[in-house]
N, C-alpha and C positions, 0 to 999 in steps of 0.2 A: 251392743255397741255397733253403731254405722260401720260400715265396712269405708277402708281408706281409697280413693282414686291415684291410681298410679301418678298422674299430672301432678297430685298435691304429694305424693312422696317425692319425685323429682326436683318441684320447688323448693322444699322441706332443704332436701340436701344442696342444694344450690342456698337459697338464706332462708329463713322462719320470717325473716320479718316482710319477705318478699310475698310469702304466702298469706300473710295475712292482709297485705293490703291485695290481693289478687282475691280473696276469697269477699273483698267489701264491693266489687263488681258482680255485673248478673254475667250470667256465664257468656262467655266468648266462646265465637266462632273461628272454626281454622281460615284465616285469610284463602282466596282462592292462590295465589302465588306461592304457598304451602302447600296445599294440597297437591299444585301440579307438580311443584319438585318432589313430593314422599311418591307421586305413581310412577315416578323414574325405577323405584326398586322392582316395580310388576314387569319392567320392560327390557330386561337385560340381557336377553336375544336377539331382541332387534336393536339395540344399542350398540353390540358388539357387530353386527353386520352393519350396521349404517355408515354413509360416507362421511369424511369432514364436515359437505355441507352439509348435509342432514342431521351431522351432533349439533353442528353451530344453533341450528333453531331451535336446538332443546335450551331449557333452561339450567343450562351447566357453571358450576362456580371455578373450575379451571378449563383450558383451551383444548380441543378437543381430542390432540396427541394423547395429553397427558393424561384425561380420563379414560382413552380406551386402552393406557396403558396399565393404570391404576385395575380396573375390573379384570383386564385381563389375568392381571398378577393373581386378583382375588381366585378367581375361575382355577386359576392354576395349584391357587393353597389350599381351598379346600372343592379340589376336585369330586370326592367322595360327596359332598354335600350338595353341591355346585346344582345338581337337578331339580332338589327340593326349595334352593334358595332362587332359583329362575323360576320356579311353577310351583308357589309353595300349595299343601294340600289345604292350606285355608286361608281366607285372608279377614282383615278389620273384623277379627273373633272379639268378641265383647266377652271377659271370661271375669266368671267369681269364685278368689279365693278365699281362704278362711279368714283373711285380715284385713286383703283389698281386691279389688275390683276396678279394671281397664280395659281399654282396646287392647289386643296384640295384634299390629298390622299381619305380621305372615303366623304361620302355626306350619312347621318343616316336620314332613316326616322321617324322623332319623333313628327310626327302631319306639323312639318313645318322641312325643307331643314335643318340639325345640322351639321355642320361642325368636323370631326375629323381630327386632325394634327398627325402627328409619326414624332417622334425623335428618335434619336436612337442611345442618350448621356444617360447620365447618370441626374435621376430627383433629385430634391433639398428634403428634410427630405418632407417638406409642399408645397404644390401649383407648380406655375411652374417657369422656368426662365422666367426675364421680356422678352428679346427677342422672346422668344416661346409664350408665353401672346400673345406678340405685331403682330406675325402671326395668330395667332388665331382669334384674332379682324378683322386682316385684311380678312381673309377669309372670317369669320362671316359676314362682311359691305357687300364683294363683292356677296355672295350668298343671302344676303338680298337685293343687290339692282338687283338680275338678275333675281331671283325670284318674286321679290316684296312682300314679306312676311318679316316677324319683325322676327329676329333670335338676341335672346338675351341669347346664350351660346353657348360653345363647349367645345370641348374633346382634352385632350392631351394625345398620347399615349406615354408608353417608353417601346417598346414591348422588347428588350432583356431584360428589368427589372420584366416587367410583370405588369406593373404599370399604372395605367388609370389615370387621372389625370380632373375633370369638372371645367370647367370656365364659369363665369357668365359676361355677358359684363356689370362690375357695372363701374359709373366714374372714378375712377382708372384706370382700365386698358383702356378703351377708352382716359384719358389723356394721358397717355403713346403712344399710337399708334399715336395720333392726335402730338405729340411731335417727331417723328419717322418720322412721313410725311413731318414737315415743316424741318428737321434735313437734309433729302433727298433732296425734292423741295432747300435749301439754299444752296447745296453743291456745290461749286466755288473753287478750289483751294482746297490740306490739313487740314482740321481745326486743331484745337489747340492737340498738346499730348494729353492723358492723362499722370497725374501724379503718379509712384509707384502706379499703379495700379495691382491688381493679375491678372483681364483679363489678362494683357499685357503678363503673362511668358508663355499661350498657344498661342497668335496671330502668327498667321504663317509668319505675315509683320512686327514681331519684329526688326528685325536686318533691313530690311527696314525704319520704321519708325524714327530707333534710339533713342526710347524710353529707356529712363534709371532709371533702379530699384533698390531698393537698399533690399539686404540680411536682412536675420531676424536678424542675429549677430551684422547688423549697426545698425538697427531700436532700439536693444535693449540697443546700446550704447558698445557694446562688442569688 
């Protein structure tokens, strides 16, 4: 059996039916406007030194107080870590585990192989989205089984936020992942819509799908 791509368990958890019409594409390229915002997380040295105007020309999704205040906080919670996640001891590791296989942008020395992920949306008030969870884990399994060491957490970054984000691999999120995998492995054919779902009004396979939403003005009876 193929080994799963991190990218399709993420989808997976985010919709199945998203993945399937993403897998009827030849493969896509990371836009350059991607890429430049995920090398924000390799520069967070000089981010933290840099003036106003020098944040302003980065490509940042909040004004430049507010991110150097954001990293700062991070810098400050996980101090201990703070080293390896400024200079991780590896980076864009293409790692195989026993179920799937992905990039892990950093690989943190922290006693044992730590996995950190970048995003480089926009993070939720607390913790992370389950899709980003659900790559995390995935990382987490593949550098625990390629290493052979027990890796029970990692990192999520949102560096144009400035925002670090630790994950612990508690059962939760390992059900989540482990639900993403069979989500994948079963995927035959379209699975079922979702229903008026909010995902749905960013999916870029909406008008493909033909998934139909209904206005806050219906919802409300208006």
């Amino acid at each position: 059996m193929s080994k799963i791509a991190f990218s399709d368990l993420s989808t997976a958890a985010y919709c199945p039916r998203k993945l399937y019409y993403r897998r009827r594409e030849e493969d896509l390229e990371i836009p350059d406007e991607v890429a430049e915002r995920r090398e924000l997380a390799f520069r967070y040295g000089d981010l933290l030194a840099s003036s106003r105007d020098g944040l302003s020309d980065r490509p940042l999704a909040v004004a430049p107080d507010e991110f150097r205040a954001n990293l700062d906080r991070a810098r400050g919670r996980f101090a201990d870590e703070w080293p390896a996640i400024r200079d991780p001891s590896e980076r864009k590791r293409l790692t195989e585990g026993k179920d799937c296989r992905g990039i892990v942008h950093k690989v943190l020395d922290l006693g044992v192989p730590t996995p950190a992920m970048v995003f480089t949306g926009t993070p939720p008030e607390e913790g992370v989205w389950e899709p980003q969870s659900v790559r995390a884990v995935a990382a987490a399994k593949a550098l625990s089984w390629e290493t052979e060491e027990q890796v029970e957490r990692a990192f999520v970054e949102y560096p144009t936020h400035g925002v670090i984000r630790e994950i612990r691999l508690n059962v939760r999120r390992k059900g989540a992942y482990r639900r993403a995998m069979e989500a994948v492995r079963s995927l035959d054919g379209p699975p079922p819509r979702l229903t008026n779902d909010a995902k749905c009004e960013a999916c870029d396979y909406r008008t493909e799908c033909g998934v139909k939403t209904r206005s806050l003005k219906s919802l409300l009876g208006l």
